[in-house]
C-alpha positions as CSV (number, residue, x, y, z in Angstrom):
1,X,-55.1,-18.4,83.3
2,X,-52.7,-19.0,80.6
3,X,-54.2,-19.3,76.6
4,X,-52.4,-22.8,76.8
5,X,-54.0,-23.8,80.6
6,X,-57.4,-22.5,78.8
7,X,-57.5,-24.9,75.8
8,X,-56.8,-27.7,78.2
9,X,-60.2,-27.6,79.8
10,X,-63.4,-27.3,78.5
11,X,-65.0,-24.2,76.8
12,X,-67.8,-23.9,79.2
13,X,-67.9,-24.2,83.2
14,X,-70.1,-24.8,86.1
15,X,-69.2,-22.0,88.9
16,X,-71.5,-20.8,91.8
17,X,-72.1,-17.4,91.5
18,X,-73.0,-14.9,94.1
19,X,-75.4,-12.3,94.3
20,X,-73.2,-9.0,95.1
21,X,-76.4,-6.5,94.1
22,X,-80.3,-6.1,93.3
23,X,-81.9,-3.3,91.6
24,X,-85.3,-3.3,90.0
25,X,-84.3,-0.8,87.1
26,X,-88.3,-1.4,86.1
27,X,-91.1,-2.9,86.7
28,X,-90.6,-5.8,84.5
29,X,-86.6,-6.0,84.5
30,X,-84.5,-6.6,87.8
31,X,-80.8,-6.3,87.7
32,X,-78.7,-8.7,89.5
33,X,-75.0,-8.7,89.7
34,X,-73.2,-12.0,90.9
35,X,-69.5,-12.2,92.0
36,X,-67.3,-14.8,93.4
37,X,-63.9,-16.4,93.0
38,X,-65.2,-19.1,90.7
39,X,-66.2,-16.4,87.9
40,X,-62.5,-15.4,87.9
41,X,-62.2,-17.6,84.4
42,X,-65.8,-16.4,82.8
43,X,-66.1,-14.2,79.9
44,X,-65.5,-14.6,76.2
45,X,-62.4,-13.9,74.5
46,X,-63.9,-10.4,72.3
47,X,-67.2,-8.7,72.5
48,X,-70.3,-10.7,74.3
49,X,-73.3,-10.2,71.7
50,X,-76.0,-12.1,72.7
51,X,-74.2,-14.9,74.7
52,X,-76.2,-17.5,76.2
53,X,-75.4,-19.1,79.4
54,X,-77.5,-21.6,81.8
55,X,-78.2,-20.8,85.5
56,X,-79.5,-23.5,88.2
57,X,-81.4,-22.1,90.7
58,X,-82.1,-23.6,94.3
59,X,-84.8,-26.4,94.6
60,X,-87.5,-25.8,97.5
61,X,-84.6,-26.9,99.7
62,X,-82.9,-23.8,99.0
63,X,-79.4,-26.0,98.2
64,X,-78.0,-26.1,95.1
65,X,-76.7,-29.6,93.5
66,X,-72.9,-30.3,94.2
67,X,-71.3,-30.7,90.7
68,X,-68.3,-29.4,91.7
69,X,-65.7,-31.3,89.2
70,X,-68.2,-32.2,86.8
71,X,-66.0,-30.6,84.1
72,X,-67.6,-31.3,80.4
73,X,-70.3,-33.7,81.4
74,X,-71.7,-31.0,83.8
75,X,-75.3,-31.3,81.9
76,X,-75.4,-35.1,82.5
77,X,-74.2,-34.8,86.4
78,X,-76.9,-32.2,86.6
79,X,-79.5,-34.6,85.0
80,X,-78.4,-37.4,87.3
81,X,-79.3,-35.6,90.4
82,X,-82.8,-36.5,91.9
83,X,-85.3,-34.4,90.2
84,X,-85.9,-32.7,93.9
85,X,-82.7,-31.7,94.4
86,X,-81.3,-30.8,90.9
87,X,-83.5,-27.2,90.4
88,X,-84.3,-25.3,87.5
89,X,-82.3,-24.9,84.3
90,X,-83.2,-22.3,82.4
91,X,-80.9,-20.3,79.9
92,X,-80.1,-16.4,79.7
93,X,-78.7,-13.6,78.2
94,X,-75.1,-11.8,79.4
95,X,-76.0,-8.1,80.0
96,X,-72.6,-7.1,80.8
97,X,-69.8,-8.7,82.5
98,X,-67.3,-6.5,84.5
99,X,-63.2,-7.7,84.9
100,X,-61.5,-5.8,87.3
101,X,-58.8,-5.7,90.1
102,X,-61.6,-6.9,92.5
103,X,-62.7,-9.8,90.2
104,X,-65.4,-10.3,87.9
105,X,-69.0,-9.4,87.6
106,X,-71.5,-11.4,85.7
107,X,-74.6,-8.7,85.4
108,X,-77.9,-10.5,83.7
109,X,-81.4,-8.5,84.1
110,X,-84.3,-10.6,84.5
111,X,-87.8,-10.7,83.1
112,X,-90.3,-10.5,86.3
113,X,-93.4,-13.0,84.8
114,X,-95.3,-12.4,88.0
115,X,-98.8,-11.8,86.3
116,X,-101.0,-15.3,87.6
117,X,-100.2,-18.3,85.7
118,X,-97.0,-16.6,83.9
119,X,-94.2,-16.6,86.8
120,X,-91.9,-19.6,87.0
121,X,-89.1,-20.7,89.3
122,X,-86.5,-18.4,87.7
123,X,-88.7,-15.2,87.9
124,X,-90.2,-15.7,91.6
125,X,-86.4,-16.3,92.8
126,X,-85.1,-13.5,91.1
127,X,-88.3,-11.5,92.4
128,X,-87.0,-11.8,95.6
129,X,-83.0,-12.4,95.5
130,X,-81.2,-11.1,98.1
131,X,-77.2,-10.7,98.1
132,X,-75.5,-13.4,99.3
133,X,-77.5,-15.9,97.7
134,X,-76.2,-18.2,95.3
135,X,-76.9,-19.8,92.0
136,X,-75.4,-22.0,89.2
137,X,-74.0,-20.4,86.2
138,X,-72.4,-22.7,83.6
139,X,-71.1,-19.8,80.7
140,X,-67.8,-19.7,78.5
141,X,-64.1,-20.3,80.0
142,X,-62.1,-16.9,78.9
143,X,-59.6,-17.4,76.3
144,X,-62.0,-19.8,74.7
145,X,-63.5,-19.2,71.1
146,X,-64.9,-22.5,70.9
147,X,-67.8,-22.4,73.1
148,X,-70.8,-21.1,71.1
149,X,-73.9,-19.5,72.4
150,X,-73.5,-16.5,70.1
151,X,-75.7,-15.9,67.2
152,X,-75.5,-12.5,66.4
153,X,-73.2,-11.9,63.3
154,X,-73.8,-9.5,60.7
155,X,-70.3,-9.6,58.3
156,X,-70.0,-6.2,57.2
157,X,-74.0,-5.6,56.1
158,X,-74.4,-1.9,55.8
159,X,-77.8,-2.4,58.3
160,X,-79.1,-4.1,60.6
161,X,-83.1,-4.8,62.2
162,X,-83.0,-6.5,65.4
163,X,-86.3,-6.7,66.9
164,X,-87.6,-8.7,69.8
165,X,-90.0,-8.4,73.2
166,X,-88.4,-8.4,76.7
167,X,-86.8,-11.3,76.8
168,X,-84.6,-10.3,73.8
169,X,-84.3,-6.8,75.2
170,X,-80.9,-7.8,77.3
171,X,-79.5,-9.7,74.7
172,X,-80.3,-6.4,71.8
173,X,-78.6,-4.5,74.6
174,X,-75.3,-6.3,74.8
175,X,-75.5,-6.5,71.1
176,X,-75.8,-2.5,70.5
177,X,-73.2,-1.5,73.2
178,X,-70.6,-4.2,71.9
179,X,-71.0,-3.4,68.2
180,X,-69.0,-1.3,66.1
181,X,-69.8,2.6,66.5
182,X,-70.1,2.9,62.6
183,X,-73.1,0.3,62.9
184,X,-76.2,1.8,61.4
185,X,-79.6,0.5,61.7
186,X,-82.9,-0.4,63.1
187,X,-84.5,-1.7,66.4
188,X,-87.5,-2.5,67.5
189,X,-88.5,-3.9,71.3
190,X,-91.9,-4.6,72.9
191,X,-91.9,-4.4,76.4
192,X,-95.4,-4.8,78.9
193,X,-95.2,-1.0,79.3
194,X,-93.5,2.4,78.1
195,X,-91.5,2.3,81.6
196,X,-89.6,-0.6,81.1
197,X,-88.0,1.8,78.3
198,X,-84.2,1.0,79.8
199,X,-80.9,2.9,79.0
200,X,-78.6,1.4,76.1
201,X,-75.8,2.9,74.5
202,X,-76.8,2.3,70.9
203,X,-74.1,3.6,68.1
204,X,-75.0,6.9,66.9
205,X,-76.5,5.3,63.4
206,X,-79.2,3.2,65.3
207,X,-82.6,3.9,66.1
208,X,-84.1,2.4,68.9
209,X,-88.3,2.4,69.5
210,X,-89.9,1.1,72.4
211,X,-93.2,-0.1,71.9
212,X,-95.6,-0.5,75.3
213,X,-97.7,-3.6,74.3
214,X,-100.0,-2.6,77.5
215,X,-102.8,-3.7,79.4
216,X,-105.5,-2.5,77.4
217,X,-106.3,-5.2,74.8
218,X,-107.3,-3.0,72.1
219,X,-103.5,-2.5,71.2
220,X,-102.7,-6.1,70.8
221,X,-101.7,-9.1,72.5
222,X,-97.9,-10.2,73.0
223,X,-96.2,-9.7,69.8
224,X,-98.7,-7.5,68.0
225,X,-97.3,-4.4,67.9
226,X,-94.0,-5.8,67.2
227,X,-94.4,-7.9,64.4
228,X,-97.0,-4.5,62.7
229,X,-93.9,-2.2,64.0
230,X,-91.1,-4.5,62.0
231,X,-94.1,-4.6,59.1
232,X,-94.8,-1.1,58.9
233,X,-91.1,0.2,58.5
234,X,-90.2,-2.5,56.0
235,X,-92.7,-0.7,53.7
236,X,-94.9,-3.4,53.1
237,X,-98.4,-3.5,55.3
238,X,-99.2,-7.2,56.3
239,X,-102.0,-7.9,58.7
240,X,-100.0,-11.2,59.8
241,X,-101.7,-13.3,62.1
242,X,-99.4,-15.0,65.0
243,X,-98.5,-18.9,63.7
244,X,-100.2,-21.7,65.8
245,X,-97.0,-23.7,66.4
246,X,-97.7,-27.8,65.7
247,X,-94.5,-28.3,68.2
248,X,-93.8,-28.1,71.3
249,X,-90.1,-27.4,70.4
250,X,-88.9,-23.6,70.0
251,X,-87.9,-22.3,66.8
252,X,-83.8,-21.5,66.2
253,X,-83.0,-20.8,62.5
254,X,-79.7,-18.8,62.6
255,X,-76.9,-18.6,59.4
256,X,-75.1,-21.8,61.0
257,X,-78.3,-24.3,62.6
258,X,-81.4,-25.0,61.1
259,X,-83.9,-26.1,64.0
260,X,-86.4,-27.5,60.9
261,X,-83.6,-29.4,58.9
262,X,-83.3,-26.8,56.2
263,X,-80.1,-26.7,54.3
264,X,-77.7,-24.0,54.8
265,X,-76.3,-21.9,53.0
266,X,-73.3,-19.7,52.9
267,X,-73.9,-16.2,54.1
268,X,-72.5,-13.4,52.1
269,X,-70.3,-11.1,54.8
270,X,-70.8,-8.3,52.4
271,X,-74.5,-8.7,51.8
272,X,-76.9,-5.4,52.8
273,X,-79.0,-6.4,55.3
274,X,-78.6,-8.6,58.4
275,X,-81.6,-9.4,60.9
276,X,-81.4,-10.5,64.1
277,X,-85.3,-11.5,66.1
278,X,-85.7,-13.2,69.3
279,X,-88.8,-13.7,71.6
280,X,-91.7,-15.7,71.9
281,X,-91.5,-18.4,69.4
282,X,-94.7,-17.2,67.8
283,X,-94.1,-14.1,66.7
284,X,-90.6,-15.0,65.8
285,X,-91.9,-17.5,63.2
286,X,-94.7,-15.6,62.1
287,X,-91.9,-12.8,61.6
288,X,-89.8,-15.3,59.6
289,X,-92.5,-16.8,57.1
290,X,-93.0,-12.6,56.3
291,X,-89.5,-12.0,55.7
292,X,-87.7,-15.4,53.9
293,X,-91.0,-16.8,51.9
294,X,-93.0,-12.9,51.5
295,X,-90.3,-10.2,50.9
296,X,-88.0,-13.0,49.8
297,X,-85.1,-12.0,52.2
298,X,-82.2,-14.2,52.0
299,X,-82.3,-16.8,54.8
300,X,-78.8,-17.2,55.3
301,X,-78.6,-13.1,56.4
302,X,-81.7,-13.7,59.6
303,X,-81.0,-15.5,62.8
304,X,-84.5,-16.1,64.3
305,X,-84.8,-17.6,67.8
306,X,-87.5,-18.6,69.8
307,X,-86.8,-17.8,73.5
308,X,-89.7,-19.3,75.2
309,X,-93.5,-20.3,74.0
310,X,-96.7,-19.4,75.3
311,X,-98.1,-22.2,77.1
312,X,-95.2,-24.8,77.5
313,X,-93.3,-25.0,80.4
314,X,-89.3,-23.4,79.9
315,X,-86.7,-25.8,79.6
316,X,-83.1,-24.9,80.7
């Protein structure tokens, strides 16, 4: 597709994506590749970061929606279907995507919630996709810069934290393996054990830890470890407790969109430090209140995004 054919249409698109492969690269993350002709206009136009995208999976029919020509009103057409038929919106992190002579690959790995009570629509189906099956993925038209979805963007700061729990782990991922290979800095990821640990090629000036939050209570429940982790290496010990949110509404301050109405600012693209946190909406404000209104760090340098809540139902 030409640059000109590109600006023409709209930034993002609705395709039906394929399952090409399944592999279960731990016991909380499963890796699934999609293919298909439609994907043959996905990917951004530079690196991917953490780029959100949307995926609609199947209904108890097992059909997806047809929204074929739906074009920029795609959410609406969605919404419109009968609420039996439509399926589950929920949104995700790109873990790679892969443009070749035999098309492109859209990899995303998925968080398996399959404790009682915690698995949902999108982490029973991808418990047990199988290739061939298919899914809605609405994600950015190539050639496109307009689209959005990516927060991460650190100017030129000399370091970087990004810290999250395994739903931010993909998105850290992308992020380390797209960034510059002088980037120096730290990470921090809490995962529900030591062997969801996964591979990422992380520039030579980053440190990644893996912390195993565990079934034994003792060490804390979800978001513990990580927010005395982040605590402890900033030099200043806080026995924080995690922030009863009055909303049901997740939390998404970033340098460009303040979620609680707070006036921007301009961010310095030479300023030292840049931090990047993304998880359970809890932590990630408790994290936030420490940083900005504690150690007084410049809000306009954090992006801090709640990716789900505990105890309200995702939304796509």
């Amino acid at each position: 597709m030409s640059e000109n054919t590109a600006n023409e249409l709209p930034p993002f698109q609705m395709v039906r994506a394929k399952v090409s492969h399944v592999e279960r690269v731990s016991p909380s993350f499963a890796r699934i590749t999609f293919a298909g002709d439609e994907l043959a206009d996905f990917g951004t136009p530079g690196a991917t970061f953490d780029q959100r995208i949307k995926l609609v999976f199947p209904p108890e029919t097992g059909l997806l929606p047809d929204l074929s020509g739906a074009g920029a009103d795609w959410y609406q057409a969605w919404l419109s279907v009968p609420e039996a038929e439509r399926g589950t919106m929920r949104t995700y992190s790109i873990r790679e995507v892969r443009a070749g002579a035999q098309g492109t690959e859209v990899v995303i790995d998925f968080v398996l919630h399959l404790a009682p009570g915690l698995s949902g629509p999108a982490s029973c189906w991808a418990a047990d996709a199988q290739v061939g099956q298919e899914l809605l993925l609405i994600g950015p038209r190539r050639g496109r810069t307009d689209g959005g979805g990516i927060e991460f963007d650190p100017g030129d700061a000399a370091r970087v934290l990004l810290a999250g729990d395994e739903t931010a782990a993909p998105a850290i991922a992308r992020i380390l393996e797209d960034a510059p290979a002088d980037l120096r800095g730290d990470v921090f990821i809490e995962v529900p054990e030591m062997s969801d640990e996964l591979a990422i090629a992380a520039p030579q000036g980053v440190t990644v830890r893996w912390i195993a939050r565990g079934e034994d209570k003792t060490t804390g429940g979800h978001g513990e470890r990580l927010i005395s982790a982040v605590t402890d290496h900033l030099g200043v010990a806080a026995e924080l407790q995690i922030q009863d949110l009055d909303s049901e509404e997740l939390l998404w301050e970033t340098p460009k969109y303040s979620g609680l109405g707070d006036e921007l600012e301009a961010s310095d693209p030479h300023a030292d430090r840049y931090f990047w946190i993304a998880g359970e909406s809890g932590v990630v404000t408790t994290l936030r209140r420490h940083l900005v209104k504690t150690l007084g760090v410049d809000r306009a340098q954090v992006a801090f995004m709640g990716y789900w809540r505990h105890g309200v139902a995702m939304r796509g």
